[in-house]
MDAnalysis code that builds the backbone (N, CA, C; Angstrom):
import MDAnalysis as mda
import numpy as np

u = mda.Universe.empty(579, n_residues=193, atom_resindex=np.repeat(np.arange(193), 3), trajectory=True)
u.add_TopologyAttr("name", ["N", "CA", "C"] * 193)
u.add_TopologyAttr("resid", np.arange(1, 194))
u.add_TopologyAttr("resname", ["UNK", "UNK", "UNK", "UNK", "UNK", "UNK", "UNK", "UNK", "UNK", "UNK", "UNK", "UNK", "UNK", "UNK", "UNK", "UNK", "UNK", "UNK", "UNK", "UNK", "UNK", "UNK", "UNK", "UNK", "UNK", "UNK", "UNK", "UNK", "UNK", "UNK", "UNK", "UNK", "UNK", "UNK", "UNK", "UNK", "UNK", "UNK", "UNK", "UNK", "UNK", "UNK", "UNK", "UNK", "UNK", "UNK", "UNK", "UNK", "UNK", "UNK", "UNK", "UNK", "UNK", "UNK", "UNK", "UNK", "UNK", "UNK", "UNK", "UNK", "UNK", "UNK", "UNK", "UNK", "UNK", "UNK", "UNK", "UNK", "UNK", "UNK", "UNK", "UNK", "UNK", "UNK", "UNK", "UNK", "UNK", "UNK", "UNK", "UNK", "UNK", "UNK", "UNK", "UNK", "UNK", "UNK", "UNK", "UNK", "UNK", "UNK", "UNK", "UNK", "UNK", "UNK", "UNK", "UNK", "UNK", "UNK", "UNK", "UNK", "UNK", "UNK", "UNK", "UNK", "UNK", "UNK", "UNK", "UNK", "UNK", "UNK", "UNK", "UNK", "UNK", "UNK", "UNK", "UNK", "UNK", "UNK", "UNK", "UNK", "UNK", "UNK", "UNK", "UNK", "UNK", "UNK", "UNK", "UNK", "UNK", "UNK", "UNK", "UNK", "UNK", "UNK", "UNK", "UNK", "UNK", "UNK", "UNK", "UNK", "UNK", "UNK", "UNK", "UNK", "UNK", "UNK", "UNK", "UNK", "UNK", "UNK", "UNK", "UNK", "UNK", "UNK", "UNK", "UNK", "UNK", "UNK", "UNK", "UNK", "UNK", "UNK", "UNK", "UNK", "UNK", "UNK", "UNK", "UNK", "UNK", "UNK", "UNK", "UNK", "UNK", "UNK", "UNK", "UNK", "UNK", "UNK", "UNK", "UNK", "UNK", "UNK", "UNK", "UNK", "UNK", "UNK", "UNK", "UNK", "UNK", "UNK", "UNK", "UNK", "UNK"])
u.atoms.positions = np.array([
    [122.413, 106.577, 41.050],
    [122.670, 107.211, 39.778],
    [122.382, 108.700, 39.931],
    [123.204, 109.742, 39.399],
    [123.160, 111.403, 39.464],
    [122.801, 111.683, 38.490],
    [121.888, 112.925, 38.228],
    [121.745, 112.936, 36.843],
    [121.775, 114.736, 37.041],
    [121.874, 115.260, 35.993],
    [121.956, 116.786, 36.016],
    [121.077, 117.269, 35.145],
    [120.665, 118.256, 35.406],
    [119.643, 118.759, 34.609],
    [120.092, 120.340, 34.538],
    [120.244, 120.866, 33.061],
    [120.420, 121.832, 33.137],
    [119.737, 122.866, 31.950],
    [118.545, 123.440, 32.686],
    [118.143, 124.944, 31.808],
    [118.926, 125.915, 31.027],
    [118.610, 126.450, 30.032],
    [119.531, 127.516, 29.425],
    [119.527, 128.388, 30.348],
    [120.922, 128.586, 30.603],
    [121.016, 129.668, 31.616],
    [120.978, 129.735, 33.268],
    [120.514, 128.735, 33.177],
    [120.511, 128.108, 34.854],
    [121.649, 127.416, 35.722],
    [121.678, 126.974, 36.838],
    [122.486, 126.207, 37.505],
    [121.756, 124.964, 37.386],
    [123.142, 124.161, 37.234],
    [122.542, 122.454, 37.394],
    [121.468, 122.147, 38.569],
    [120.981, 121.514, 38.023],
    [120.083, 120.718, 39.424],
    [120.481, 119.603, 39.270],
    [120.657, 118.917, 40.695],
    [121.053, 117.582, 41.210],
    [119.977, 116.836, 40.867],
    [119.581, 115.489, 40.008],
    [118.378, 114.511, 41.061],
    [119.229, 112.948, 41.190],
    [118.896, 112.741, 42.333],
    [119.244, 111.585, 42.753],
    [118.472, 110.375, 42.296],
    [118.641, 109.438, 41.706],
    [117.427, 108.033, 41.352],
    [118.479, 107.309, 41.638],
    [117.205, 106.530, 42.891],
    [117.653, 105.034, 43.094],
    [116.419, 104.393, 43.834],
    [116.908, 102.624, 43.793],
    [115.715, 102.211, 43.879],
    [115.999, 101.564, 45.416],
    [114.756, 101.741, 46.071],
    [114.550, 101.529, 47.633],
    [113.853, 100.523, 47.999],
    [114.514, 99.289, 48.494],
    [113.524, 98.194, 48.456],
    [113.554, 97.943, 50.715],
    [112.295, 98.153, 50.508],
    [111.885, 98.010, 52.216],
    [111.274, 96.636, 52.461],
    [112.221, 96.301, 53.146],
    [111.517, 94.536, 53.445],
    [111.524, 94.433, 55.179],
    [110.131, 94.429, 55.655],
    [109.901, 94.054, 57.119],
    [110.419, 92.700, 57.245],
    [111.021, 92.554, 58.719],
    [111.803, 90.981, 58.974],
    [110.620, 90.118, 58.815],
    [111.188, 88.728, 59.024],
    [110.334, 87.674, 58.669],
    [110.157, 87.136, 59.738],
    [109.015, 86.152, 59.967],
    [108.110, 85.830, 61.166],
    [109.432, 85.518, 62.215],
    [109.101, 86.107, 63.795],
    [110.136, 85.758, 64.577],
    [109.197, 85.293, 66.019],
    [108.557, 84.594, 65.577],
    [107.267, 84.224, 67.080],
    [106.574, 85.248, 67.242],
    [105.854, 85.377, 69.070],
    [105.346, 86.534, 69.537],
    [106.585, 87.423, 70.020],
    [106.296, 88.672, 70.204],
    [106.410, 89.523, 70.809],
    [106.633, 88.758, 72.694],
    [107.812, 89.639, 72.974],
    [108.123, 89.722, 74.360],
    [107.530, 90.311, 75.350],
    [107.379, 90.293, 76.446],
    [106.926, 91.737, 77.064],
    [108.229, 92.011, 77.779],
    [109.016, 91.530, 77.879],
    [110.411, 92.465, 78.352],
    [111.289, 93.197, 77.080],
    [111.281, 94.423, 76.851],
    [111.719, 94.708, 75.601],
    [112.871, 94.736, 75.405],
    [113.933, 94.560, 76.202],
    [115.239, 94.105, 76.033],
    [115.564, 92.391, 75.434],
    [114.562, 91.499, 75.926],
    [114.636, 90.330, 75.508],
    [113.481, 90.281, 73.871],
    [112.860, 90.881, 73.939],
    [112.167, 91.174, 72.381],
    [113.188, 91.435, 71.355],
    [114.051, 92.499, 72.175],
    [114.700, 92.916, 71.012],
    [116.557, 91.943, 70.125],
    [116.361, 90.536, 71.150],
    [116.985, 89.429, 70.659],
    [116.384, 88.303, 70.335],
    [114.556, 88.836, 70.104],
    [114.046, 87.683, 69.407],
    [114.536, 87.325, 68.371],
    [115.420, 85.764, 67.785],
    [115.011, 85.531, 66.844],
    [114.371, 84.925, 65.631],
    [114.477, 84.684, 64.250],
    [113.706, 84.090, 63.268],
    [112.969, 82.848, 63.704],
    [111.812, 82.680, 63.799],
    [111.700, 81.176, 63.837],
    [111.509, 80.481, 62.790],
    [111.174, 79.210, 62.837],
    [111.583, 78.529, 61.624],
    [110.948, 79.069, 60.484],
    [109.470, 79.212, 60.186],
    [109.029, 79.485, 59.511],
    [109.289, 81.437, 59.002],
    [109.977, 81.924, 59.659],
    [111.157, 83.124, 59.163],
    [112.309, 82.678, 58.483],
    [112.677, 81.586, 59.196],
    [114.091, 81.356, 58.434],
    [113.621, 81.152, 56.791],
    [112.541, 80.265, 56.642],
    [112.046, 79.798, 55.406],
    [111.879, 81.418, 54.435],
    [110.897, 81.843, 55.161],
    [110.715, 83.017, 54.264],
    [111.952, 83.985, 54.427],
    [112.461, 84.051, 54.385],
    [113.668, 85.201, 54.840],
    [114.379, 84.051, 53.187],
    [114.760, 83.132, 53.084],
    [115.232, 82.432, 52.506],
    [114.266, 82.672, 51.257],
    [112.887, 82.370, 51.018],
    [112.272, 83.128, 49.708],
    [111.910, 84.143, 49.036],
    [112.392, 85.159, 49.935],
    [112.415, 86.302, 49.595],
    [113.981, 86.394, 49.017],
    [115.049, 86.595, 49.652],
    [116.100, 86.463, 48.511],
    [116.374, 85.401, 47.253],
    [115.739, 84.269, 47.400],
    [115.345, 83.266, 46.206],
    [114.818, 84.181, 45.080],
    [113.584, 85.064, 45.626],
    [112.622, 85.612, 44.630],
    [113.702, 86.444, 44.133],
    [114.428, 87.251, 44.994],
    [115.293, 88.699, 44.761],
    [115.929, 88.155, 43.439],
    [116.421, 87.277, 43.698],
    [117.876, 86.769, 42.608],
    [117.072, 86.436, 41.593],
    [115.985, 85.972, 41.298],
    [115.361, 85.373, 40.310],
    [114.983, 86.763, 39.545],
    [115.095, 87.898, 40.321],
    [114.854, 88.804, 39.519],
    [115.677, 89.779, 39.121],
    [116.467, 89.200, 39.363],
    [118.348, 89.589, 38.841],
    [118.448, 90.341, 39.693],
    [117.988, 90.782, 40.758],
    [117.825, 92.072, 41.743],
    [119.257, 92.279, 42.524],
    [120.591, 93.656, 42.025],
    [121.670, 93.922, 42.878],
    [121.807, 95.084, 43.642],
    [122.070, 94.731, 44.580],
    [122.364, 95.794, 45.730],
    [123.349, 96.180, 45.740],
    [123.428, 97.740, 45.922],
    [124.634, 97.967, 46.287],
    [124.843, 98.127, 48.008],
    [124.052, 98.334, 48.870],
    [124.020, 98.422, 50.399],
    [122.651, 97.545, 50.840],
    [123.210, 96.773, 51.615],
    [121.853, 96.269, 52.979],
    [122.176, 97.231, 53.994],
    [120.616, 97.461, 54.500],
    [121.019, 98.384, 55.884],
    [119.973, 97.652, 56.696],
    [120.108, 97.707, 58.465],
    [118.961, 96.572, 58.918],
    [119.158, 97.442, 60.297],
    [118.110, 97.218, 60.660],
    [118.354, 97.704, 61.591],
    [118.957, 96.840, 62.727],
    [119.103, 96.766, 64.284],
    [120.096, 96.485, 64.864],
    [119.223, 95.464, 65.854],
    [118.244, 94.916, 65.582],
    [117.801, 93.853, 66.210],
    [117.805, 92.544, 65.519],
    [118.033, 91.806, 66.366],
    [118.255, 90.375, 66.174],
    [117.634, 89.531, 64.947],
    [115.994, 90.309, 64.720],
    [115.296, 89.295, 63.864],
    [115.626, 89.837, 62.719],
    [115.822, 91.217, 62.349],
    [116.146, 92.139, 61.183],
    [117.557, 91.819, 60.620],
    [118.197, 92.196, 61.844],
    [120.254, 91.284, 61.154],
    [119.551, 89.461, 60.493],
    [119.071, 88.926, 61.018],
    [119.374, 87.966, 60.373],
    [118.310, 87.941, 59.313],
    [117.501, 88.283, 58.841],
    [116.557, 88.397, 58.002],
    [117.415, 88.944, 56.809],
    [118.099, 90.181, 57.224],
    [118.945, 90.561, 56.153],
    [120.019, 90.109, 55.850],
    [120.667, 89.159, 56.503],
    [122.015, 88.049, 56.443],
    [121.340, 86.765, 55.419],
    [120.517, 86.232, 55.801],
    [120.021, 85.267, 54.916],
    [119.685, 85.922, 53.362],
    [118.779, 86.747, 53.310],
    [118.557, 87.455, 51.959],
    [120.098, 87.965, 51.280],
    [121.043, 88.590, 52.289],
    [121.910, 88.627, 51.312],
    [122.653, 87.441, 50.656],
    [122.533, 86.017, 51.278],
    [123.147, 84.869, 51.218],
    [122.695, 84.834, 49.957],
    [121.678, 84.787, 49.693],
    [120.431, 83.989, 48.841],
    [121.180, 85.099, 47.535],
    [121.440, 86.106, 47.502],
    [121.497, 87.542, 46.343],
    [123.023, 87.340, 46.005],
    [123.480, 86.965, 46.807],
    [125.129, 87.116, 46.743],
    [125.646, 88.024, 47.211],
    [125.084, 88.922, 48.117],
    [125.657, 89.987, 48.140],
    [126.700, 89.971, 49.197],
    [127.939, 90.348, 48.532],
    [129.472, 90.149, 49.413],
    [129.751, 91.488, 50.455],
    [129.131, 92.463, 50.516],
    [129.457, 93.746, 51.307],
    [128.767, 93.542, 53.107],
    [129.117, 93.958, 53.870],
    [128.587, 93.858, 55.290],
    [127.683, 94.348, 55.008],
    [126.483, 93.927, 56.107],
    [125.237, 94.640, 56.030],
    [125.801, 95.434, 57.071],
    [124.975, 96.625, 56.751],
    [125.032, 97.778, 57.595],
    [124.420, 98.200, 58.624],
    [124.219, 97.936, 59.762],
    [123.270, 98.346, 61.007],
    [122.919, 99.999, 61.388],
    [121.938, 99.938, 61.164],
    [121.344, 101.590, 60.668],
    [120.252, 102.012, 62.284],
    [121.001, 102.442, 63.439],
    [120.324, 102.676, 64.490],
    [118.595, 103.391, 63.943],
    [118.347, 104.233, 63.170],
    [117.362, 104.728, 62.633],
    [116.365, 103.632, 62.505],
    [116.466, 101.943, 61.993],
    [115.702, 101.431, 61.910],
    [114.939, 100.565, 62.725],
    [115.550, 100.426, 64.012],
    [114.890, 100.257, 65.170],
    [113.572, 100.467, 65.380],
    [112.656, 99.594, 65.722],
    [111.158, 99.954, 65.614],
    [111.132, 101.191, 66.454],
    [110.181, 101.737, 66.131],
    [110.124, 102.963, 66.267],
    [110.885, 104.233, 65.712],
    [111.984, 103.429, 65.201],
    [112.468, 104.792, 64.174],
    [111.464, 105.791, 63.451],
    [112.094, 107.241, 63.665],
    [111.477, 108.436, 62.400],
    [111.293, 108.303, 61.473],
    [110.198, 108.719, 61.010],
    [110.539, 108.934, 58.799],
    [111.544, 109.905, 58.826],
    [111.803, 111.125, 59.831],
    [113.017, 112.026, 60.083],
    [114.422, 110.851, 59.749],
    [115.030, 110.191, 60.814],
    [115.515, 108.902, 60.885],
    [115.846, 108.249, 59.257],
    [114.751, 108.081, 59.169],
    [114.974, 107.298, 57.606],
    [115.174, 108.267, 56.494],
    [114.665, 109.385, 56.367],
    [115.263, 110.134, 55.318],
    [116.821, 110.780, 55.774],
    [117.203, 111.101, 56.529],
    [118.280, 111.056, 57.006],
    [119.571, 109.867, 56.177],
    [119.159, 108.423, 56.512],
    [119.591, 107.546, 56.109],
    [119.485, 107.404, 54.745],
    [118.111, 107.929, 54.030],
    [118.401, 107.312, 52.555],
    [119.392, 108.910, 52.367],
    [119.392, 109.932, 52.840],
    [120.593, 110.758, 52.072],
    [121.700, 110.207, 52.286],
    [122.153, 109.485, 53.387],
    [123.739, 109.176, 53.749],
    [124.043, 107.850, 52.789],
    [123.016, 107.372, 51.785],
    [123.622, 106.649, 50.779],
    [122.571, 107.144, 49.358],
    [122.304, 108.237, 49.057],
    [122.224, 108.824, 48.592],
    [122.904, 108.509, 46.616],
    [124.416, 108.097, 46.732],
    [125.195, 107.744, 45.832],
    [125.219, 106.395, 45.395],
    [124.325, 105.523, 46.300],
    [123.876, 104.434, 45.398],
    [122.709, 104.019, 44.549],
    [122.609, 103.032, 43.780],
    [121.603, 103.009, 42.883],
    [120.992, 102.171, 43.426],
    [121.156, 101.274, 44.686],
    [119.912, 100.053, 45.127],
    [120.488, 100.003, 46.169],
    [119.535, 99.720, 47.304],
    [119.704, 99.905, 48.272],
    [118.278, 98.528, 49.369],
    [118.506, 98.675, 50.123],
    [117.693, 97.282, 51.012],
    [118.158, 97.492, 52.347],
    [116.849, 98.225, 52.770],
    [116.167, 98.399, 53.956],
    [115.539, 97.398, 54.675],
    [116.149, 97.102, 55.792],
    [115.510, 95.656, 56.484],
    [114.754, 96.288, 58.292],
    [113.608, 96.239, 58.520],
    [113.159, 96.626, 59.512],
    [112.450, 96.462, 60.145],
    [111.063, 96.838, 61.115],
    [110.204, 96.921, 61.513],
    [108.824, 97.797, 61.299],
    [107.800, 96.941, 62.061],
    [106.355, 98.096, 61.926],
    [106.498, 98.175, 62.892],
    [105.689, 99.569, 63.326],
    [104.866, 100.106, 62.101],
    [105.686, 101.150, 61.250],
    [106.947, 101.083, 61.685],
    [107.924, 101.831, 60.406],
    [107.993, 101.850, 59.182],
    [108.115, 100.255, 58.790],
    [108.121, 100.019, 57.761],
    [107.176, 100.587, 56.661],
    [105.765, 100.257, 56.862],
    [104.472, 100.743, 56.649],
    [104.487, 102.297, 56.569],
    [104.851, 102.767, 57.897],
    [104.932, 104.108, 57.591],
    [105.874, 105.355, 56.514],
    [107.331, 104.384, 56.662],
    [108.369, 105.012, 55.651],
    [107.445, 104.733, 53.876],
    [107.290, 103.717, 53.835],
    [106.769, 103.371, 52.860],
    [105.650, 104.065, 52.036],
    [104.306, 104.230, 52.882],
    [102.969, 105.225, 52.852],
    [103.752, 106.656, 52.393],
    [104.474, 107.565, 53.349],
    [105.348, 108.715, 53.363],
    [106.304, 109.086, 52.433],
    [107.080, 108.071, 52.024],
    [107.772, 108.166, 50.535],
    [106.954, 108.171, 49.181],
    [105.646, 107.965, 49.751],
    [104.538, 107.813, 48.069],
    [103.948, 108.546, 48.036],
    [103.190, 109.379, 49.561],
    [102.121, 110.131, 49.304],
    [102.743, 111.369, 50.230],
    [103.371, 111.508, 51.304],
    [104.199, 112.878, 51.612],
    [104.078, 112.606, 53.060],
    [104.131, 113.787, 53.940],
    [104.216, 113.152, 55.723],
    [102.835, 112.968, 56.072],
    [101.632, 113.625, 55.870],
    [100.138, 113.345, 56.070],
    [100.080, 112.095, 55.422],
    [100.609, 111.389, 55.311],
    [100.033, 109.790, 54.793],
    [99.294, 108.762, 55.252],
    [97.954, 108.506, 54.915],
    [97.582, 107.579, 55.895],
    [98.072, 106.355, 55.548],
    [97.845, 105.139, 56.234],
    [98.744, 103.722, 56.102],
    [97.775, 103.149, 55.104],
    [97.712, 103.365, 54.035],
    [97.005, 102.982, 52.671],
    [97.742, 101.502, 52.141],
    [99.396, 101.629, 52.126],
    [99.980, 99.733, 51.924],
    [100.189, 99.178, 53.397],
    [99.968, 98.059, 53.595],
    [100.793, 97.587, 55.212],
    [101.812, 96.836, 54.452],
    [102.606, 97.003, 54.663],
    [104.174, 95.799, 55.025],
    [104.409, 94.864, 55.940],
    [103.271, 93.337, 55.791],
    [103.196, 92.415, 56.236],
    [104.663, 92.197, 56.435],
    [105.044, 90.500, 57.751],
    [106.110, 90.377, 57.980],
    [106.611, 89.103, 57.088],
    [108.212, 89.920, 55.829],
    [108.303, 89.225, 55.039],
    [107.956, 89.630, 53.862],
    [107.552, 90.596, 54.036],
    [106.964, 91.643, 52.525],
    [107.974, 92.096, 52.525],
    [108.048, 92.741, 50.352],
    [109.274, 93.323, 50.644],
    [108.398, 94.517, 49.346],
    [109.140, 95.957, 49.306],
    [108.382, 96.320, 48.100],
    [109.224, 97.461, 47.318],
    [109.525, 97.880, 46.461],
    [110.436, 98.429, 45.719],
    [109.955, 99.826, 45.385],
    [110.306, 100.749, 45.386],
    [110.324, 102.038, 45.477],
    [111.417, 103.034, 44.442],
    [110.927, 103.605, 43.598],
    [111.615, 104.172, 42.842],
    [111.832, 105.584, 42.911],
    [112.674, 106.037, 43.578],
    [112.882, 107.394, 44.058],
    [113.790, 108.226, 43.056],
    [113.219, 109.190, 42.755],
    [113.752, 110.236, 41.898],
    [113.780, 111.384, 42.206],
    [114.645, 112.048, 42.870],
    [114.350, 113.404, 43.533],
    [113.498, 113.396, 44.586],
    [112.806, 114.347, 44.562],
    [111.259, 113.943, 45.353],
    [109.972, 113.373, 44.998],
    [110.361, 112.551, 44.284],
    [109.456, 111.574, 43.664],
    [109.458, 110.677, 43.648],
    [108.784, 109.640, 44.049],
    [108.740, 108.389, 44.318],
    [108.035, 107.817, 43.500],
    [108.042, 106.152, 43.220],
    [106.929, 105.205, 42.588],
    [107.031, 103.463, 43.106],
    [105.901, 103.370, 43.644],
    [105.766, 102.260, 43.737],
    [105.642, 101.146, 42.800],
    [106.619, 100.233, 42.600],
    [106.621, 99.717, 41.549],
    [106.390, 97.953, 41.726],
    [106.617, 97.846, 43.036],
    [105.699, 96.913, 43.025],
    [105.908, 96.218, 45.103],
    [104.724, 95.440, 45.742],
    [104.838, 95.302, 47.021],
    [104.437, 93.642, 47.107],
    [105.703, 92.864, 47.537],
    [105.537, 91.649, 47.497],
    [104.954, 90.844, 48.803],
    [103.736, 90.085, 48.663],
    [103.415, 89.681, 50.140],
    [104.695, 88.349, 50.232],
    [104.765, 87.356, 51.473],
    [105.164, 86.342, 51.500],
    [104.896, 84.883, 50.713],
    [103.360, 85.202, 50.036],
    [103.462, 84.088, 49.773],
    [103.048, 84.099, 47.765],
    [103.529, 85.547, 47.542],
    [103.751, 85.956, 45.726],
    [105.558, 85.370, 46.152],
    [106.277, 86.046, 46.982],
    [107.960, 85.658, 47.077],
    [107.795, 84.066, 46.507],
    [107.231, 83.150, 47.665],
    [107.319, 81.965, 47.538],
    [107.059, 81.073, 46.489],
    [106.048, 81.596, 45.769],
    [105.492, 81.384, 44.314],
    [106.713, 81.959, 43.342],
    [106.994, 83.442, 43.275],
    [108.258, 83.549, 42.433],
    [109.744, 82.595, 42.656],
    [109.625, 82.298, 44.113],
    [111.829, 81.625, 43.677],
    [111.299, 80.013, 43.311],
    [109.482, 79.257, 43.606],
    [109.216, 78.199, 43.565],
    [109.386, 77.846, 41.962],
    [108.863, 78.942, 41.565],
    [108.271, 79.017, 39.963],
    [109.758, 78.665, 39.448],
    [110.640, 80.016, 39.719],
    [112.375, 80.239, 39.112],
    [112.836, 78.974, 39.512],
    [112.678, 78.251, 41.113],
    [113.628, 76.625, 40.575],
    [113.312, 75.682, 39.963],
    [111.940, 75.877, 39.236],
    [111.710, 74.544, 38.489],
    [112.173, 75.248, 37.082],
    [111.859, 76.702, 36.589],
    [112.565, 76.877, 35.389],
    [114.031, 76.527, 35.597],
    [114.575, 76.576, 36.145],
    [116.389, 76.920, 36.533],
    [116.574, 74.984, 36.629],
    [115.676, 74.177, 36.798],
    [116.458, 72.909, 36.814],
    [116.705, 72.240, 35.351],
    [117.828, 71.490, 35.099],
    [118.285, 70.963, 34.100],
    [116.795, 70.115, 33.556],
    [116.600, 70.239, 32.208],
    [116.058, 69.068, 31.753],
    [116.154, 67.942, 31.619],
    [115.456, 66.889, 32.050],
    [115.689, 65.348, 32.507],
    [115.139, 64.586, 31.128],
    [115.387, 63.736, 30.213],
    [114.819, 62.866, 28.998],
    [114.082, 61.699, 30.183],
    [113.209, 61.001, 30.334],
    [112.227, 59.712, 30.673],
    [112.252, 59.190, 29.869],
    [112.760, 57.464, 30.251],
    [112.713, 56.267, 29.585],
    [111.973, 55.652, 29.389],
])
């Protein structure tokens, strides 16, 4: 969303608001020590599950995207393939070299300007990135790691110009409690004989 702001007498100012939801992939085993084969680890079961309640939760909270972006490893594409299943969301996810563990906050602000023109957006990635984009969008580049972004957390970010707000940071097992809670409201009522 664009919004303009304009002083008597001034030139417009641009601010950009949209909301930034950063979700680290979901459990994918250990770690490799060959990092070419790490970087086609993927989900294990208990990822697939949560990767699956986290978009449960998403939808339960009417939550629409206009872009997934993930980065380009194995556990992240599918972390963000399942969540979009779960949301509905019909657009390709987008593979965003920037989010590669070890990506920049340089990297990532980069990326949130090149979609800039949307109003929601879903960031799928790694730590200690995740953690770090996150800390850095709230408190500035001196940020110490004050939230962590467990794997499977997801947390929403309300960016307004250069202003941010954390509005809320979901562990794995609040997700699981929210889409558990939403399918027992969401099932038909049964009469007992």
């Amino acid at each position: 969303m664009l919004l303009q702001l304009v002083a008597h007498g001034s030139k417009p100012t641009t601010i950009v608001a949209m909301d930034i939801y950063l979700l680290r992939h979901a459990s994918a085993g250990d770690a490799r020590l060959n990092p070419a084969k790490d970087d086609e680890r993927p989900l294990d079961k208990l990822g697939i599950e949560q990767s699956h309640n986290v978009g449960r939760a998403l939808a339960a909270m009417n939550v629409s995207l206009d872009a997934i972006l993930s980065s380009p490893l194995l556990r992240a594409q599918q972390t963000a393939k399942i969540v979009a299943e779960e949301i509905g969301h019909k657009e390709k996810i987008v593979t965003e070299p920037g989010l590669h563990p070890g990506g920049s906050f340089e990297q990532f602000q980069n990326i949130l300007g090149r979609y800039s023109n949307k109003d929601a957006i879903l960031v799928v990635g790694h730590n200690p990135s995740m953690t770090e984009f996150l800390n850095k969008l709230l408190i500035g580049e001196n940020a110490p790691e004050a939230i962590e972004v467990k794997k499977a957390a997801i947390a929403k970010v309300e960016k307004n110009g250069s202003e941010a707000v954390l509005k809320w940071c979901l562990p794995p097992k609040v997700l699981r409690a929210i889409q558990q809670d939403s399918a027992k409201s969401s099932r038909p009522k049964t009469v007992s004989k």
